[in-house]
KOLZA-6070 format. One line per field, with one value per residue: residue number from 1; x negated, y, z of N, C-alpha, C in turn. Coordinates in pm, whole numbers, plus 50000, padded with zeros to 5 digits. Each point is the difference from the previous one (the first is absolute). Example, Ala and Ser with C-alpha at 12.3 -4.5 7.8 and 13.67 -1.06 7.14 Angstrom:
<recs>
nr: [1;2]
n.c1: [48681;50035]
n.c2: [49431;50105]
n.c3: [50780;49928]
ca.c1: [50089;49918]
ca.c2: [50119;50119]
ca.c3: [50000;50006]
c.c1: [49910;50077]
c.c2: [50120;50109]
c.c3: [50000;50073]
</recs>
This chain:
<recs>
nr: [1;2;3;4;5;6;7;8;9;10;11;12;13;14;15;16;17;18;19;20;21;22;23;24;25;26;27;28;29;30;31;32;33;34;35;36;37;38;39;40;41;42;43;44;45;46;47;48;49;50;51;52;53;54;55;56;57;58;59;60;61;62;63;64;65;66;67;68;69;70;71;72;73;74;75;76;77;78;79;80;81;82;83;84;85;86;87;88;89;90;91;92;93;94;95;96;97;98;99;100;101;102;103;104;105;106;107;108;109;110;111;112;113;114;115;116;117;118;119;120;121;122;123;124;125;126;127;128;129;130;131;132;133;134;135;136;137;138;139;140;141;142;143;144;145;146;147;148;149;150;151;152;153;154;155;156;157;158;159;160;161;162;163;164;165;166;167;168;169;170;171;172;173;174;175;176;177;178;179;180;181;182;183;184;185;186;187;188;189;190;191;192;193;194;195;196;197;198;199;200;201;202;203;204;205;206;207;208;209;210;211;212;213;214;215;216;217;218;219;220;221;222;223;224;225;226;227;228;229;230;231;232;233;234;235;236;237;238;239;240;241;242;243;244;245;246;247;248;249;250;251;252;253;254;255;256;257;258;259;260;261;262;263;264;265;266;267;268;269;270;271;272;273;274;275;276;277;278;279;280;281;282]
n.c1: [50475;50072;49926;50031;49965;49906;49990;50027;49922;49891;49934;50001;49890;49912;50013;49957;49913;50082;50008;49901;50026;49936;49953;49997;50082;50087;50020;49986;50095;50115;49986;50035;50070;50049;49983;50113;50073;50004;50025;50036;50060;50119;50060;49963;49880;49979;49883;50027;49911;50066;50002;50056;50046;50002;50076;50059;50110;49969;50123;49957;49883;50086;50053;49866;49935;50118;50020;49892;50004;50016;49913;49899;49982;50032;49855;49976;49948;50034;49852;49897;49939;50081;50078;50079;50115;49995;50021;50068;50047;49989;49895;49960;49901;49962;49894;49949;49885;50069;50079;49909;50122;49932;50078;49956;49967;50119;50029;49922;50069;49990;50074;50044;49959;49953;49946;49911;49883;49897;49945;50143;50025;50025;50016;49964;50121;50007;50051;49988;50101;50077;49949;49893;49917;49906;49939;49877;49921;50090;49990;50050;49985;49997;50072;49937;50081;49970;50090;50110;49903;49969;49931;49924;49946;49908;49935;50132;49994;50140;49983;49981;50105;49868;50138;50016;50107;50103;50019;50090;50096;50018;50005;50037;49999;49897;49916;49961;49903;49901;49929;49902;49900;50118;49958;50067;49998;49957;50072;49966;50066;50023;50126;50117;49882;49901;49912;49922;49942;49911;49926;50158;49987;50057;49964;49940;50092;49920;50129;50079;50101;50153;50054;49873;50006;49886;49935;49963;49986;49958;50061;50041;49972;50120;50005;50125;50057;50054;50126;49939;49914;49909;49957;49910;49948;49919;49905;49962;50141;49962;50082;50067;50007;50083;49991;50108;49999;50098;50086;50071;50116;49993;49966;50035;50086;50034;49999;50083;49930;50008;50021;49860;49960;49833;49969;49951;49990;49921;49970;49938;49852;50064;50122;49911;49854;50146;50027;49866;50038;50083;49861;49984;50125;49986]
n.c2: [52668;50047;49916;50113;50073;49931;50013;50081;50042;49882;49997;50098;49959;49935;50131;50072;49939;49868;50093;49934;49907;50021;50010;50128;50106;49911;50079;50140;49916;49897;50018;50092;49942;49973;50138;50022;49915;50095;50099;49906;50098;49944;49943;49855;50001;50049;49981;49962;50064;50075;49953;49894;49946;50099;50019;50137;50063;50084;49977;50174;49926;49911;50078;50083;49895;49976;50094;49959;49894;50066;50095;49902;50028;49873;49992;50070;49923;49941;49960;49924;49933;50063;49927;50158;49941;50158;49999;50142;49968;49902;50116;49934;50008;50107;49911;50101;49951;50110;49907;50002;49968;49884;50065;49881;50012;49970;50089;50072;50031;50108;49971;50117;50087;49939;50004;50024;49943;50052;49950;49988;49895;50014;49865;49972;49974;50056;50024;50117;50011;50057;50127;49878;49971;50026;49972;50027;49978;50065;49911;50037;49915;49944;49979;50131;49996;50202;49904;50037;50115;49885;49972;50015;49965;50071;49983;50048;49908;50055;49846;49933;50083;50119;49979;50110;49927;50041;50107;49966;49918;50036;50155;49961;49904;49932;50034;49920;49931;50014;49989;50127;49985;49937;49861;49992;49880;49909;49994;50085;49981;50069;49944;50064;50087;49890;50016;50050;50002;50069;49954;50038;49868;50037;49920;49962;50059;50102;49986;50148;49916;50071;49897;50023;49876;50079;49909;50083;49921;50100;50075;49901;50063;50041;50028;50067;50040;50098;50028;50120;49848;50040;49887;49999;50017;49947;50112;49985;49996;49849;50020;49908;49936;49967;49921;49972;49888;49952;50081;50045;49905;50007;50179;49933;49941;50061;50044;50079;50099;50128;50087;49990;50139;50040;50059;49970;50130;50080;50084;49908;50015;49932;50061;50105;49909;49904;50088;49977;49903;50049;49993;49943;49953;50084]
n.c3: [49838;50123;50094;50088;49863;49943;50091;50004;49927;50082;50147;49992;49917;50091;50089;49923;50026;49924;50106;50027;49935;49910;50178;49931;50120;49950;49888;50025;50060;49902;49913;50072;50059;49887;49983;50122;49934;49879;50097;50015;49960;49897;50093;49904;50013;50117;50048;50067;50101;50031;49894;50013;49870;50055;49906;49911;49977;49898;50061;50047;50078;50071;50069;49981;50036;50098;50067;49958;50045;50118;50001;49976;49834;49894;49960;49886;50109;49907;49996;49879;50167;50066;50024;50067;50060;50025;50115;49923;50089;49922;49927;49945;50161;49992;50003;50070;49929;50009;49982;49982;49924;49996;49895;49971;49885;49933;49984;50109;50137;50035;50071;49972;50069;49952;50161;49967;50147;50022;49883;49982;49977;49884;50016;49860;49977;50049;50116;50013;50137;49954;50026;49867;50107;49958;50117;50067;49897;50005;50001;49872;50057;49929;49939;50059;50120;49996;50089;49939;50001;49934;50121;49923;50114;50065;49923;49960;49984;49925;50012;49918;49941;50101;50040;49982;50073;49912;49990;49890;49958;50130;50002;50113;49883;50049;49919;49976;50079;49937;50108;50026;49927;49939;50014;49828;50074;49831;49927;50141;50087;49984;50039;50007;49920;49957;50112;49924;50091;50081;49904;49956;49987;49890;50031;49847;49946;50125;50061;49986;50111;49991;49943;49936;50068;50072;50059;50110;49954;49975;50043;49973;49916;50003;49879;50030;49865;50045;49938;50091;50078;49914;49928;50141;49857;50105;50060;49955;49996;49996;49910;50045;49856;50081;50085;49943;50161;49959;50094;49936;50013;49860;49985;50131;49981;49911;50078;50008;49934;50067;49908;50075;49987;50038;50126;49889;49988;50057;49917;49954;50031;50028;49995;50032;50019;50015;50049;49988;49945;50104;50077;49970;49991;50090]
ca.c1: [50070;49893;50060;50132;50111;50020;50082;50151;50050;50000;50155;50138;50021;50039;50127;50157;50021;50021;50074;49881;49978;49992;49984;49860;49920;49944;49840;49895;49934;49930;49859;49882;50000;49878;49891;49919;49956;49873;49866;49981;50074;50080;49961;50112;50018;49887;49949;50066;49938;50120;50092;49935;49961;49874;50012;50095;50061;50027;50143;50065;49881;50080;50095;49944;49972;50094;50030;49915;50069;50153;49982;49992;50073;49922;49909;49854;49864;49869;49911;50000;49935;50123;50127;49996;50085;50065;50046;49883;49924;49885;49899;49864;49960;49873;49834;49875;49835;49972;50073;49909;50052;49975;50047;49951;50140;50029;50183;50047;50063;50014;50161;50008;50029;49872;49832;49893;49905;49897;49941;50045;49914;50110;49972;50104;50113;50044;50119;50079;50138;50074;50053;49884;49846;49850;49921;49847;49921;50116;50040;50138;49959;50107;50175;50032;50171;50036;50171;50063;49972;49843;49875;49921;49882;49868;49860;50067;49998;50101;49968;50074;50103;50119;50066;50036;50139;50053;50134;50091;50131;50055;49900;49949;49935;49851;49958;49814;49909;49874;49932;49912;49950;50058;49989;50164;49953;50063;50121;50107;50137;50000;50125;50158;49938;49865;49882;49894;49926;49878;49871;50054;49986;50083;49975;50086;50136;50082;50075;50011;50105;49996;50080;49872;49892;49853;49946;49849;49888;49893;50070;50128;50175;50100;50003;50086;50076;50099;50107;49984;49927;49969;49864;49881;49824;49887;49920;49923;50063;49992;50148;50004;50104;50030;50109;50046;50064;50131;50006;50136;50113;49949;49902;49921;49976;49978;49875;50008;49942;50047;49886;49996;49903;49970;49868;49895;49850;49974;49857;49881;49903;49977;50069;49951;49958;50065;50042;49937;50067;50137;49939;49927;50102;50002]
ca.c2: [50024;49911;49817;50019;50002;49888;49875;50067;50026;49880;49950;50050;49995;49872;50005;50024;49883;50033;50139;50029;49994;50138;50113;50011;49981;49843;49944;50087;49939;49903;50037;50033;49879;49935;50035;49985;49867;49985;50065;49968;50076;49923;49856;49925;49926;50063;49982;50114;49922;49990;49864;49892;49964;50066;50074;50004;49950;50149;49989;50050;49980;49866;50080;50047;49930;49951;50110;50005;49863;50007;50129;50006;49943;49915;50048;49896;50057;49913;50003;49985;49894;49929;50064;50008;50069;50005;50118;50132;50073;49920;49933;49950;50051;50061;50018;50015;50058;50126;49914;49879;49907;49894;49931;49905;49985;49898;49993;50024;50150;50048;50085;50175;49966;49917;50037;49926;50086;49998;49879;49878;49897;49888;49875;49996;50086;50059;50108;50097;50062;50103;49963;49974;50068;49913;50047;50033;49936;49841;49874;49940;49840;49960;49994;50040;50127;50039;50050;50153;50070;49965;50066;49960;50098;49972;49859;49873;49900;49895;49907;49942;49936;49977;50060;50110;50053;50167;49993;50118;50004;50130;50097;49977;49879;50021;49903;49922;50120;49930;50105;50007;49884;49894;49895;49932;49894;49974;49986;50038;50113;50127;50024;50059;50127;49947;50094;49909;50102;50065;49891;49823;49924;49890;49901;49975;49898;50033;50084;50029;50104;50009;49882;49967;50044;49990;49935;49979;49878;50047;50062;49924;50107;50012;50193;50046;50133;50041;50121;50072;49990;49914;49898;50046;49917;50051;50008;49885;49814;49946;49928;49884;49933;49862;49921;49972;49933;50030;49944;49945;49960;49939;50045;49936;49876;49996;50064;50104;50081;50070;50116;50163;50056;49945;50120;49883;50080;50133;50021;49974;50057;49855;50023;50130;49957;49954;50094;50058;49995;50079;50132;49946;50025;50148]
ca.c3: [50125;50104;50017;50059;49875;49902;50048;50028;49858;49932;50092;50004;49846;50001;50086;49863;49870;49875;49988;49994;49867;49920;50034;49975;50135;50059;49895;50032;50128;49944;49904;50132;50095;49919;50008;50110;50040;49936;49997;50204;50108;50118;49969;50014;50136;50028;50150;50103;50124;50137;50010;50045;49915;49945;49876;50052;49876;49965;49925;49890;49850;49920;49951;49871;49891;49988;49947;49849;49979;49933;49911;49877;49878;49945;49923;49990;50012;49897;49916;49916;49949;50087;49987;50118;50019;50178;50077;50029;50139;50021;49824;50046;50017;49906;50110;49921;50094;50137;50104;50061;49996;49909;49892;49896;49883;50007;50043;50114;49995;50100;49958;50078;50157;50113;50042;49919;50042;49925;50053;49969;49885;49993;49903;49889;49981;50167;50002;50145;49967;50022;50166;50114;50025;49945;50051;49923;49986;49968;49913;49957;49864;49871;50016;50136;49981;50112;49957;50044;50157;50058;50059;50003;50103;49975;49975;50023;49929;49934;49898;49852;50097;50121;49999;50128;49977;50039;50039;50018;50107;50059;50007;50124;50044;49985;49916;49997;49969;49996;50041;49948;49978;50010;49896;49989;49883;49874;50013;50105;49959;50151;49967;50069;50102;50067;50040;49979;50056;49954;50003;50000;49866;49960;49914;49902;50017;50075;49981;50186;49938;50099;50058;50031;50067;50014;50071;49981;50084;50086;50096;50021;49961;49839;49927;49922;50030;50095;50052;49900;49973;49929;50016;49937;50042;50088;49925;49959;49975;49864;49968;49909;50011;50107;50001;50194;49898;49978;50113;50029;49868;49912;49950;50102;49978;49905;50118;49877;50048;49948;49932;50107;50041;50088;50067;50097;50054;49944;49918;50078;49847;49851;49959;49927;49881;49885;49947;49928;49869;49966;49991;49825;49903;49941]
c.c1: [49933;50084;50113;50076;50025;50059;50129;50085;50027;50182;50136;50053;50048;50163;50106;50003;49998;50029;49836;49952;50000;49966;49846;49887;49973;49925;49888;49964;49919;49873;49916;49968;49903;49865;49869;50006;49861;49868;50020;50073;50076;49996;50198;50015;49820;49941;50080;49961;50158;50102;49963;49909;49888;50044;50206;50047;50068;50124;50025;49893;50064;50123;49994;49982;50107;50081;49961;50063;50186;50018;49940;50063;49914;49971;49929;49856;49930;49934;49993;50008;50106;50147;49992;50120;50051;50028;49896;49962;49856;49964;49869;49898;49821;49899;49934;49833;50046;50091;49930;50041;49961;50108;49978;50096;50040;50186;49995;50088;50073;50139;49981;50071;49900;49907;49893;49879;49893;49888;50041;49997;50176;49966;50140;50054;50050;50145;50038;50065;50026;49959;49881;49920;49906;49897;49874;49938;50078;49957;50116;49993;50057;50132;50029;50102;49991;50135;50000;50013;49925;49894;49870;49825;49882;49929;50098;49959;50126;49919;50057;50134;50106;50105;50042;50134;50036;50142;50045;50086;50044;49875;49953;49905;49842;49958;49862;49962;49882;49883;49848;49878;50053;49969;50117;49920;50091;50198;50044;50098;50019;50146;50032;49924;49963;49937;49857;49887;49856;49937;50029;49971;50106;49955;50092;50128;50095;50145;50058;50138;50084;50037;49857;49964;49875;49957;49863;49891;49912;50071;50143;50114;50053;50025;50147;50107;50119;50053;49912;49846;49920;49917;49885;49868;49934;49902;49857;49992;49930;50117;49956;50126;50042;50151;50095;50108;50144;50048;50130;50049;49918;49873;49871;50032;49878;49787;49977;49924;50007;49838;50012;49856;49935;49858;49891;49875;50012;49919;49863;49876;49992;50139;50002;49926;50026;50088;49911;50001;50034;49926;49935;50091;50071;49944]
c.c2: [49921;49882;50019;50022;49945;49869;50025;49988;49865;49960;50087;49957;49820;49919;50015;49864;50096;50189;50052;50001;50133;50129;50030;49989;49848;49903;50072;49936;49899;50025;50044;49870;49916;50026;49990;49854;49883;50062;49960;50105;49955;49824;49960;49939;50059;49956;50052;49877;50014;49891;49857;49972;50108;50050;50045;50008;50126;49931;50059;50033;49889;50059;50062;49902;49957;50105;50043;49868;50122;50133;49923;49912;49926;50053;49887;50059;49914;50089;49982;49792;49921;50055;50019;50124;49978;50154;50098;50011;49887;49924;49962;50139;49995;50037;50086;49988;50032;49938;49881;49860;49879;49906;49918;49964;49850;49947;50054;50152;50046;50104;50106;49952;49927;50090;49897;50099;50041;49846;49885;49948;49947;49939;49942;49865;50021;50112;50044;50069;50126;50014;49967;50069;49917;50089;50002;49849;49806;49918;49941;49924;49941;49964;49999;50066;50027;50088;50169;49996;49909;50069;49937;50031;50001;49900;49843;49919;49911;49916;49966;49956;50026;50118;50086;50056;50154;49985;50205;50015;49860;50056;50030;49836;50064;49915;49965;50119;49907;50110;49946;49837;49913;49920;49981;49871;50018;49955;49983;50083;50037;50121;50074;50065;49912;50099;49888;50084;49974;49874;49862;49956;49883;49854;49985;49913;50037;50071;50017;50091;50046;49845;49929;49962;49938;49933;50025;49909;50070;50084;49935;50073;49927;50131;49938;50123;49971;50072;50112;50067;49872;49946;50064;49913;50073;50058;49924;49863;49970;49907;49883;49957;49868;49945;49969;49872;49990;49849;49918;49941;49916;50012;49928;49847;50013;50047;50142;50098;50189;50120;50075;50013;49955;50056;49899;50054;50154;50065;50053;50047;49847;50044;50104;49956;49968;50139;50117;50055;50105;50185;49988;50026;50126;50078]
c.c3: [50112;49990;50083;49946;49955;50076;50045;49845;49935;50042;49905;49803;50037;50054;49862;49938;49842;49960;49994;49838;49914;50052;50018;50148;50022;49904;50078;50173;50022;49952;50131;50043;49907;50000;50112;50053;49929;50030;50197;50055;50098;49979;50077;50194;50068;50145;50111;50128;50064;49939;49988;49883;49950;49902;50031;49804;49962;49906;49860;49840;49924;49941;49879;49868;49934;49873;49852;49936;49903;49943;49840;49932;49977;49879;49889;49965;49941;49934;49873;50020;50077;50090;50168;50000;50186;50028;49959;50081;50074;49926;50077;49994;49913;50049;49869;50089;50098;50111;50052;50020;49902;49958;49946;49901;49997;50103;50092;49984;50136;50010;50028;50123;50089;49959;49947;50050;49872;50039;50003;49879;49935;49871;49931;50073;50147;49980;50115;49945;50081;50172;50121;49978;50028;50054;49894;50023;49978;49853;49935;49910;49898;50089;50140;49997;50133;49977;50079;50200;50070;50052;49987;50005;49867;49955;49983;49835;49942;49935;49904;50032;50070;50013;50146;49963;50033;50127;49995;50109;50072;50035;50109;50039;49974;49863;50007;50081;50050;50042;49973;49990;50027;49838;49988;49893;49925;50065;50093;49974;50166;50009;50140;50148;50140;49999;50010;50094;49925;49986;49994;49853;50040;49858;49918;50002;50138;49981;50124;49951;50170;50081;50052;50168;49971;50072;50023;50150;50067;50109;50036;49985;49906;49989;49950;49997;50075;50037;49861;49976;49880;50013;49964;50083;50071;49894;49976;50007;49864;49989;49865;49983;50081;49984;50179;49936;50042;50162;50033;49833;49920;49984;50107;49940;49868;49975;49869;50122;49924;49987;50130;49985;50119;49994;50040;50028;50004;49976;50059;49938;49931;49932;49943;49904;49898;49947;49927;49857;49925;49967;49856;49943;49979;49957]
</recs>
């Protein structure tokens, strides 16, 4: 059906709730919606230049997933070598050659429902969920998590580690979205639909959430979210982990100091150099 259908069909099966259960048209929507969220049709959250943040938030693709969440039964989908019981409606998804996708064995797995480009690399043990999208030529490093309706661009690089939060509901919030060549050092975590723009690197150990602010030294800003806009990095910030120190009460006598991010450059060709690396490893 077209996407005017299918999103109508999503909306009106999601609108019954539980009266949705057992009806075959809302397995047969579902199952669409799956399909085309695996193959890039539709996306959880997409570019759109006319709003501020640059990207706008397709509700009723959250609606869908959502929707598979409460159409299926619990199953077991074990194998012979380990136990895996969940929702029919999201068994671990199946690469073959012709998907151009690099698998490396060793625990990793990819849910039905996420986009997975051609060209991307994923390293044992890694996991995407339901919902996201994984641009081309991406990097997914050992115990990387890109959570449900994550965006994630082009040539991007997850390090060992790092984590990219989802967000289902409510189905109107934005989730991650990490745009094209962006560095995620080893164990950052990147939470509650941060916008990481184009060419930013984040240093290992960064985390950016919305209560986050940013500080960056070179242009004298502070980055933080607001109202119903979220925190987002310049593009080609280099983010580190920093400190601010605590001004008032105890935490000042005490000279306690608190975790903030902090822009102390932006990428430069000595900062490309060190990013060389990353073209070897695919």
């Amino acid at each position: 059906m077209s996407l005017v259908d299918l999103q109508g069909a999503v909306e009106e099966f999601f609108r019954l709730g539980a009266e949705a259960v057992g009806k075959a048209e809302a397995a047969e929507a579902f199952l669409e919606l799956r399909e085309a969220l695996e193959c890039g049709r539709v996306r959880a959250a997409e570019p759109d230049a006319s709003s501020a943040p640059g990207w706008k938030v397709n509700a009723w693709v959250k609606q869908g997933i959502l929707l598979g969440f409460r159409l299926g039964q619990m199953v077991d989908m074990a194998g012979d070598l380990f136990s895996f019981v969940d929702k029919a409606t999201y068994p671990v998804r199946r690469f073959t050659v012709e998907d151009g996708v690099r698998m490396v064995p060793g625990g990793s797995s990819v849910r039905a429902g996420a986009y997975v480009a051609r060209g991307v690399v994923c390293l044992p043990p890694m996991y995407i969920n339901a919902g996201a999208y994984v641009d081309e030529g991406t990097m997914v490093d050992s115990h990387a998590l890109v959570g449900s309706c994550a965006q994630i661009g082009k040539r991007v690089h997850l390090s060992a580690a790092a984590q990219i939060g989802g967000v289902l509901e409510p189905v109107n919030a934005s989730p991650v979205i990490i745009e094209d060549d962006v560095l995620v050092g080893g164990n950052t975590g990147v939470y509650e639909g941060t916008i990481v723009r184009a060419g930013a690197v984040l240093a290992a150990g960064t985390v950016l959430t919305r209560g986050t602010p940013v500080y960056d030294v070179v242009r004298g800003e502070i980055y933080r979210a607001a109202g119903e806009m979220p925190l987002i990095i310049p593009a080609g910030a280099v983010v580190v982990p920093g400190s601010r120190a605590v001004t008032g009460g105890k935490g000042k006598d005490w000279g306690l100091s608190l975790q903030t991010p902090v822009i102390v450059k932006y990428r430069d060709e000595k900062t490309e150099l060190s990013l060389a690396l990353e073209d070897l490893l695919r």
